[in-house]
PAMARKE-716109 format. One record per atom (N, C-alpha, C, CB): x, z, y. Coordinates in steps of 0.001 Angstrom, whole numbers, padded with zeros to 6 digits, always signed. Glycine has a CB too. Layout:
<rs>
XZY...
</rs>
This chain:
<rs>
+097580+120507+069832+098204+121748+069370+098108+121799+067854+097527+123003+070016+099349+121992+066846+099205+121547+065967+098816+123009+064898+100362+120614+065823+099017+124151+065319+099013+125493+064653+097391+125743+065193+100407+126751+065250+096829+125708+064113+095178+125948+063716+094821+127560+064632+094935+126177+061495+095958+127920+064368+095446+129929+065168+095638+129743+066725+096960+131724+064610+096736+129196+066825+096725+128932+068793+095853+127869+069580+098289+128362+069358+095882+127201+068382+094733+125851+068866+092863+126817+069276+094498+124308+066800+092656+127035+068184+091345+127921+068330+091515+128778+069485+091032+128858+067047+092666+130007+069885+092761+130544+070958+092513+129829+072531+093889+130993+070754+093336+128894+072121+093057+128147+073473+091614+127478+073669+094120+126980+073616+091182+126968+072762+090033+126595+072702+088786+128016+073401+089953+126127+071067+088992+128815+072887+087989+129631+073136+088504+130101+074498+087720+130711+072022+089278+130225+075074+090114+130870+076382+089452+129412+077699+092553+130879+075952+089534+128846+077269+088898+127538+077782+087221+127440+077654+089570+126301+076900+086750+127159+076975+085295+127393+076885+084840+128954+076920+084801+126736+075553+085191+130043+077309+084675+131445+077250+085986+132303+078204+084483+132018+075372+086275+131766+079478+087328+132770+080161+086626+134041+080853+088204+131948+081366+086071+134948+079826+085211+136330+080371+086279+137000+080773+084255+137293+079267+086088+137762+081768+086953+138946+082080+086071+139933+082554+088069+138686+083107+086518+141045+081939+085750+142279+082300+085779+143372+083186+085706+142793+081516+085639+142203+084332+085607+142512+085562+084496+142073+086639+086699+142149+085888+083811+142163+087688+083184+142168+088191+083282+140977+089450+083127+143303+088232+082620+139933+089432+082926+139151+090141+082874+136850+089570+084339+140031+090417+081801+136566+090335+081347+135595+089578+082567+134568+089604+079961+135066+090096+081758+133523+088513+083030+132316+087892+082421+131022+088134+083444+132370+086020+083331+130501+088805+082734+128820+088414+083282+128315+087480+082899+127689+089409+082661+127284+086890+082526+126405+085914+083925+125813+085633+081501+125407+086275+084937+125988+084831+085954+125004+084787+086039+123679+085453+086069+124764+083666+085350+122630+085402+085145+121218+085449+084765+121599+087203+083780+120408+084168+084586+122587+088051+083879+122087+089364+085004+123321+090120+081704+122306+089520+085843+123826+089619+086448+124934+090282+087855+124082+091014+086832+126310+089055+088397+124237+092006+089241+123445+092545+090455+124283+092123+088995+123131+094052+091701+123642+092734+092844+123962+091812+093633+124673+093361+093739+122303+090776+092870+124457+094546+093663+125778+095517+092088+125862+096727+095849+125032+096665+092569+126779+097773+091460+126603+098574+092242+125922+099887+090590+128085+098840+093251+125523+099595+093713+124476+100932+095422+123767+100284+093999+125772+102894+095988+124121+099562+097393+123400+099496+097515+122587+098701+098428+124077+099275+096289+122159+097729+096508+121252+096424+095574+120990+095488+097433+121708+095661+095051+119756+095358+093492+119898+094611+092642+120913+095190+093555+120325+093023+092384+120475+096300+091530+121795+097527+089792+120821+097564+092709+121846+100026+089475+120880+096444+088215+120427+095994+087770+120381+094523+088116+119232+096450+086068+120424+094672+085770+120359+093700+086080+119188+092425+084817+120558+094052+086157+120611+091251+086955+119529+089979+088380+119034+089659+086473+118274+090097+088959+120171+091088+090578+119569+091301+091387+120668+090102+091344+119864+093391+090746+121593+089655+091064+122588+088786+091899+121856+087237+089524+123413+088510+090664+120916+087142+090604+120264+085696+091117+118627+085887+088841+120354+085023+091517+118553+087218+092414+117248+087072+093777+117806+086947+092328+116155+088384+093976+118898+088039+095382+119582+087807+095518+120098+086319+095584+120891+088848+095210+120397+086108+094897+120659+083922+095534+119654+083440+093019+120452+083027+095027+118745+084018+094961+117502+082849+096412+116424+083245+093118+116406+083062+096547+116696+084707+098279+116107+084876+099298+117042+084461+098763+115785+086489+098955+118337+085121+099912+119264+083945+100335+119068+082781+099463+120256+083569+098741+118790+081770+099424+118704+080369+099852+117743+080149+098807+118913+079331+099859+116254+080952+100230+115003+081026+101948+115058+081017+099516+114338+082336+102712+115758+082140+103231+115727+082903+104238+116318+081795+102738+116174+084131+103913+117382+081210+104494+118582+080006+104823+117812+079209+103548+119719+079262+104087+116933+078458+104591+116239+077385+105440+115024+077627+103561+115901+076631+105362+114487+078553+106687+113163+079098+107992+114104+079279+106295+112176+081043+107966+115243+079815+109032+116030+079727+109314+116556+078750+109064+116786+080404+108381+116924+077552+109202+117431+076177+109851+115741+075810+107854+118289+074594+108806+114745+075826+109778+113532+075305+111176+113825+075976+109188+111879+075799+111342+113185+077077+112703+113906+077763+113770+114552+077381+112481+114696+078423+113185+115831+077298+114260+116813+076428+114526+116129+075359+113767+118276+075931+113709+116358+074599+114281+115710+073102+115003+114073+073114+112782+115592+071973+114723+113635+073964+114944+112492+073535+116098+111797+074062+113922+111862+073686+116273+112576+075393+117754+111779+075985+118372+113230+076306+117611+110478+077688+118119+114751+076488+118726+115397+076107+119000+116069+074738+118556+115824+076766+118512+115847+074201+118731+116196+072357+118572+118020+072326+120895+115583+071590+117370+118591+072690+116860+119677+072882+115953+119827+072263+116653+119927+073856+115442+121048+071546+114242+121384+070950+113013+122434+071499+114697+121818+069820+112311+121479+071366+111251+121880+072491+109829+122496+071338+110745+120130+073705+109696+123760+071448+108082+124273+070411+106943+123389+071710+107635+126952+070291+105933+122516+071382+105622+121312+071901+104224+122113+071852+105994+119764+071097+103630+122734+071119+102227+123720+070859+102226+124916+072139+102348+124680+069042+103642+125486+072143+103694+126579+073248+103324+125785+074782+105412+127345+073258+104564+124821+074676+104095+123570+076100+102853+123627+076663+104042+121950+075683+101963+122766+075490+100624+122198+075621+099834+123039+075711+100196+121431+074728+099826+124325+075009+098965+125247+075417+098990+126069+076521+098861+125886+074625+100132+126284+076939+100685+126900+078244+100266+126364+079335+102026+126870+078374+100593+124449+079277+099880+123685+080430+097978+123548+080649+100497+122139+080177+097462+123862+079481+095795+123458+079348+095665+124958+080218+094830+123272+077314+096067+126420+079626+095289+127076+079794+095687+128201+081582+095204+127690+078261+096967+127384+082201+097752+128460+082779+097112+128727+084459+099505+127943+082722+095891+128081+084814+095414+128055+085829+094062+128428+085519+095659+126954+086449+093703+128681+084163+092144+129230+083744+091656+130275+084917+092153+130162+082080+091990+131205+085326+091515+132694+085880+091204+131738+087350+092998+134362+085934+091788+130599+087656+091254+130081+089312+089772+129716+089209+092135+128524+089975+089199+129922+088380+087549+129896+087830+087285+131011+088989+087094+130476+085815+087821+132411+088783+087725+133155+089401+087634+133552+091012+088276+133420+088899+088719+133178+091311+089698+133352+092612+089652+132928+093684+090708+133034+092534+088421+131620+092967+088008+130931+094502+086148+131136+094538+088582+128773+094558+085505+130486+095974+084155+130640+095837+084135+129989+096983+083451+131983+095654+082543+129044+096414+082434+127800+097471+081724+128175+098895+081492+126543+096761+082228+127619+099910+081520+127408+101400+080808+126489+101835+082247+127346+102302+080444+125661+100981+079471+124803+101398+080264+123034+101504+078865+125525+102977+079795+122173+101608+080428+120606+102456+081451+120310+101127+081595+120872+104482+081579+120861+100175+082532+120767+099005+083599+121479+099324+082964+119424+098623+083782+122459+100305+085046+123330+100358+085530+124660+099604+085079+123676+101531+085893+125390+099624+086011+126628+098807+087485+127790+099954+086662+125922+096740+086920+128925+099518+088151+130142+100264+088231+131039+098652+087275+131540+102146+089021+132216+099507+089287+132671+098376+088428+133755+097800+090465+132998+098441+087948+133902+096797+087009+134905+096272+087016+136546+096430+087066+134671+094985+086131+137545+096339+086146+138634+097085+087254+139242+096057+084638+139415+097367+087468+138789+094813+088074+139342+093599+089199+138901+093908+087598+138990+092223+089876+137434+094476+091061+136656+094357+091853+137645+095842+090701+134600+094528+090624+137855+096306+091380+138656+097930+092272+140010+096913+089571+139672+099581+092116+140141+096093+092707+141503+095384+093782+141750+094359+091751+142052+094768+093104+140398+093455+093899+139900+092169+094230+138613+092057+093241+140117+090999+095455+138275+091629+095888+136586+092127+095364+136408+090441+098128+135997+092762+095360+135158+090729+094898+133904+089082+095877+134601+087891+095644+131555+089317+097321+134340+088486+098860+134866+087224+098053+136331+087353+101289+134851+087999+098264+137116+087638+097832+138347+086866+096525+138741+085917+097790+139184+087779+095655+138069+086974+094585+137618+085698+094712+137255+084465+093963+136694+085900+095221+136530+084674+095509+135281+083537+096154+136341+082304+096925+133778+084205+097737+136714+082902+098407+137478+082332+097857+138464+081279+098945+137972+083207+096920+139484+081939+096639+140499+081556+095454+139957+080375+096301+141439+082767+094313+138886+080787+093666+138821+079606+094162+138052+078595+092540+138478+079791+094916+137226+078841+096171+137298+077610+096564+138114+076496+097209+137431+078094+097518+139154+077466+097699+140109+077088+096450+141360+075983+098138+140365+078297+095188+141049+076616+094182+141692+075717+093489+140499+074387+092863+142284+076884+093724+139840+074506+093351+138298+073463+094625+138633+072403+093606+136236+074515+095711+139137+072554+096981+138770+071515+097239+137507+071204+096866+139319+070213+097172+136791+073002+098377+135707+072705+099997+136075+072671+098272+134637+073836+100473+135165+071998+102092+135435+071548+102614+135561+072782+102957+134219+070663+103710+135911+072427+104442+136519+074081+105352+135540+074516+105465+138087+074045+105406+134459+073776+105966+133307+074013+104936+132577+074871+106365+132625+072753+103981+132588+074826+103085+131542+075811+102678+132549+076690+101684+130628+075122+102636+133774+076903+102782+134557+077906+103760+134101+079074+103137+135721+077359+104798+134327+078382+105504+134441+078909+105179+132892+080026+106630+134782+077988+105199+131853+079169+104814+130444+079983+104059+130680+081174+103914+129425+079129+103556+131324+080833+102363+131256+082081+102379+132141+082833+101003+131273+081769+103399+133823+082605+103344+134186+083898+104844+133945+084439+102797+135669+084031+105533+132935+083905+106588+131952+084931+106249+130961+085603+107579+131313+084346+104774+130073+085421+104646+129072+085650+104834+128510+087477+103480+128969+084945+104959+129480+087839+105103+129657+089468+106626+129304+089836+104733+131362+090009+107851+129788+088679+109110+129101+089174+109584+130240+089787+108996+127782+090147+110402+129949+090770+111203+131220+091226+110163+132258+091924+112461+130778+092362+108633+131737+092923+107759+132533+093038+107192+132984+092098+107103+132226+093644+107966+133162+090875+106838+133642+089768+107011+135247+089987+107200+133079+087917+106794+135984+088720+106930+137804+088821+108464+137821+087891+105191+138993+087756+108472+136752+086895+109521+136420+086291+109711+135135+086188+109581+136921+085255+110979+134467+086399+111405+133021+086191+111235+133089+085006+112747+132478+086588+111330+131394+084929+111086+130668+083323+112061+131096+082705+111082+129024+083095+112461+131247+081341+113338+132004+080681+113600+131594+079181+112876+133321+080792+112582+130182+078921+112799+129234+077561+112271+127815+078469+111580+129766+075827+112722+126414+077373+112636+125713+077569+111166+125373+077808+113324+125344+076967+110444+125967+077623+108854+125672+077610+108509+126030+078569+107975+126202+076693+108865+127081+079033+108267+128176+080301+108817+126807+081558+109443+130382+080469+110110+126792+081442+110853+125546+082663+110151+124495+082463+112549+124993+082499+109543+123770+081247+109040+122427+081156+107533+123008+082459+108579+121811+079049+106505+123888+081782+105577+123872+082564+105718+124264+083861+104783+124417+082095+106526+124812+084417+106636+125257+085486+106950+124146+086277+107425+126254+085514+107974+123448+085976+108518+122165+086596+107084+121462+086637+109825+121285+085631+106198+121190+085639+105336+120012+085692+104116+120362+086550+104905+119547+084245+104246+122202+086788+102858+122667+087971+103631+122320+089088+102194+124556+088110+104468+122491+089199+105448+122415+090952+105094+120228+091122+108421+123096+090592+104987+119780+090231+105258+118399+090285+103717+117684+090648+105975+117895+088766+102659+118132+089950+101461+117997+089990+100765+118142+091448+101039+118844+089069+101544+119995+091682+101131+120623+092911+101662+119670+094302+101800+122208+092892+103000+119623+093914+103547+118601+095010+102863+117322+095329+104856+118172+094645+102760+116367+094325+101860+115596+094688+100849+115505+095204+101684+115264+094209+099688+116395+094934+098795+116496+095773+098585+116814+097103+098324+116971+095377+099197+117780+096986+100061+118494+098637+100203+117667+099567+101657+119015+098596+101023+116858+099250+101893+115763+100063+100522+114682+100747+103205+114728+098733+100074+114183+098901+099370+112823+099623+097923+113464+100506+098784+111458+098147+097470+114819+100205+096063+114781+101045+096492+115386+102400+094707+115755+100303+097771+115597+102782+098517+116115+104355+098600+114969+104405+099962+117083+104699+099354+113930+104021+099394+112366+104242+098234+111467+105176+099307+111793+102785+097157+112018+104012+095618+111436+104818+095023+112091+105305+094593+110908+104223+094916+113308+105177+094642+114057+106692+095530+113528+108027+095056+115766+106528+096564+113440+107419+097329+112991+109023+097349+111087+109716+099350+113476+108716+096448+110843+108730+096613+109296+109324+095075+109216+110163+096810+107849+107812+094222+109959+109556+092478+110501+109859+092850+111041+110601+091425+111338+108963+094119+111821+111429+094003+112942+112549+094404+111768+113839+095330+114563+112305+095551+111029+113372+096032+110208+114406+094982+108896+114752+097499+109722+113937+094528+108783+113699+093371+107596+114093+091949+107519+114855+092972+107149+112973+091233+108839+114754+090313+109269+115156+090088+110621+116290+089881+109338+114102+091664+111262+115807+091422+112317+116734+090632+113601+116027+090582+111695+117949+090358+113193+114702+089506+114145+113923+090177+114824+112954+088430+113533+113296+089919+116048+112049+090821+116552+111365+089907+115918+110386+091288+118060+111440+090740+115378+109399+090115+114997+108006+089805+115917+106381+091034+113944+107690+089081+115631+105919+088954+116515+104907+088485+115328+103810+087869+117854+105255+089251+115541+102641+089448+114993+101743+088981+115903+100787+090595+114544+101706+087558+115017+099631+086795+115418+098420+087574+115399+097181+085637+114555+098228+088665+114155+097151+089728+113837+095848+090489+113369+096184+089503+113123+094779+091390+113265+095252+092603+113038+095862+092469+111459+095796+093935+113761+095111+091897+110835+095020+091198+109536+094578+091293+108870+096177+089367+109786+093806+090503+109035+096689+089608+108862+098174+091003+109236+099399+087898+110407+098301+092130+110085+098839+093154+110456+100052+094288+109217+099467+093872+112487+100074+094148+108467+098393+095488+107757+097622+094758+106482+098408+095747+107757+095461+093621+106578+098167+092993+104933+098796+092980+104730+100093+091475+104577+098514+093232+105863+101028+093319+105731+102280+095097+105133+102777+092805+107251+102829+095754+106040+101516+097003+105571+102077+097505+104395+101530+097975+106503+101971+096900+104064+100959+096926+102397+100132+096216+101410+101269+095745+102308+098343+095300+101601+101844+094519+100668+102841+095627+100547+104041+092895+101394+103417+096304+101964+104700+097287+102329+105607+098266+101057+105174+097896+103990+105420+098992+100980+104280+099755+100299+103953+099194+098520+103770+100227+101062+102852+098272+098321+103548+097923+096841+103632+097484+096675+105102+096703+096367+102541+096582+097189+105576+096244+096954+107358+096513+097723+108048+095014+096820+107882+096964+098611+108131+097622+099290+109459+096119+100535+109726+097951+097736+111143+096617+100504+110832+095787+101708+111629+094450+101441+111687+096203+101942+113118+094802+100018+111944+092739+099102+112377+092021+099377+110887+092683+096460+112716+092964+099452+109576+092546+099850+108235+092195+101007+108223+093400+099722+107280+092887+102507+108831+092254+103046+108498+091149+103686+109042+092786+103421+108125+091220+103195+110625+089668+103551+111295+088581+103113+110658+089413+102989+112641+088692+101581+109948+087188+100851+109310+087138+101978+108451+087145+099092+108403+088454+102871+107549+087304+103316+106589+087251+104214+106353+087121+102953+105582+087547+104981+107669+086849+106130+108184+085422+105912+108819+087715+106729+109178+085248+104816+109325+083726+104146+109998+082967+103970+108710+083844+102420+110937+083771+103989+107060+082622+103515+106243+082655+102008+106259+081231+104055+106789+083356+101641+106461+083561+099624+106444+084703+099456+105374+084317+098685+108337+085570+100255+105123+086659+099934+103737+086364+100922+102928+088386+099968+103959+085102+101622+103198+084655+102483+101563+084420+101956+100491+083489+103202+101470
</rs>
């Protein structure tokens, strides 16, 4: 982020997401990024972070580069680091590495959170705005600048992926064993469907037995 005043904002919104409200926080780095549809484990918070902002910037290249569009690249990046901060909140762990939703999240979703302490910080209403579109047409408002659509597209893209591949290996662990599977990373659900694909089924019982771990 190249503007010294939004850079520091985000910085501190990231290391210090207080809200003055009632109701405990986990740790950025151990908070998962859903409690069942996507990064539904610990630390999945801050990988989804980190493909987001990945994901944001191959798409500003994009724009600019084979559509000849101008993209504010600071609003992007900051929009993607900080737009899932309040899921610190929203979730709370059950034990075995799982998580549901928090007594606070049963009330107040992450986007309004988010939104509102925003809104009390005096971030610009341009990266507001990013982040309470980032949901896409489920948002409260669709994206409505090129930045708001870049991140939104790159949470729907992130989210999808994960989605997909840990239903993927849950469902090869359901047909193989008869067991419902539960997946710690997505790491551990990509390697299952990578083993699927070199040996078959007999692959993925061994390493569910712990023989292709």
């Amino acid at each position: 982020i190249g503007d010294e005043g939004l850079r520091g904002m985000v910085r501190e919104m990231l290391a210090v997401p207080d809200i003055d409200l009632e109701g405990a926080r986990l740790a950025f780095d151990e908070a998962p990024g859903g409690a069942y549809v996507h990064h539904a484990y610990e630390g999945g918070l801050l990988q989804h972070t980190l493909a987001v902002a990945n994901i944001s910037l191959t798409m500003c290249d994009l724009v600019e580069g084979v559509y000849g569009g101008e993209v504010d690249r600071d609003v992007v990046l900051a929009g993607a680091l900080i737009h899932d901060v309040m899921k610190c909140y929203v979730y709370a762990p059950v034990g075995e590495g799982r998580f549901r939703t928090s007594a606070l999240g049963e009330r107040v979703d992450h986007l309004t959170l988010m939104v509102a302490e925003m809104y009390g910080r005096g971030f610009p209403l341009d990266l507001i705005h990013v982040v309470a579109s980032h949901h896409g047409e489920q948002s409260p408002v669709r994206p409505k600048s090129l930045e708001a659509l870049i991140v939104s597209i790159a949470d729907l893209a992130d989210s999808e992926f994960s989605r997909q591949s840990l239903r993927a290996a849950e469902y090869l662990v359901r047909e193989s064993t008869g067991r419902r599977g539960y997946f710690s990373s997505s790491e551990r659900a990509l390697e299952l469907l990578r083993v699927k694909a070199r040996e078959g089924w007999e692959g993925v019982r061994r390493f569910e037995s712990g023989k292709g771990k």
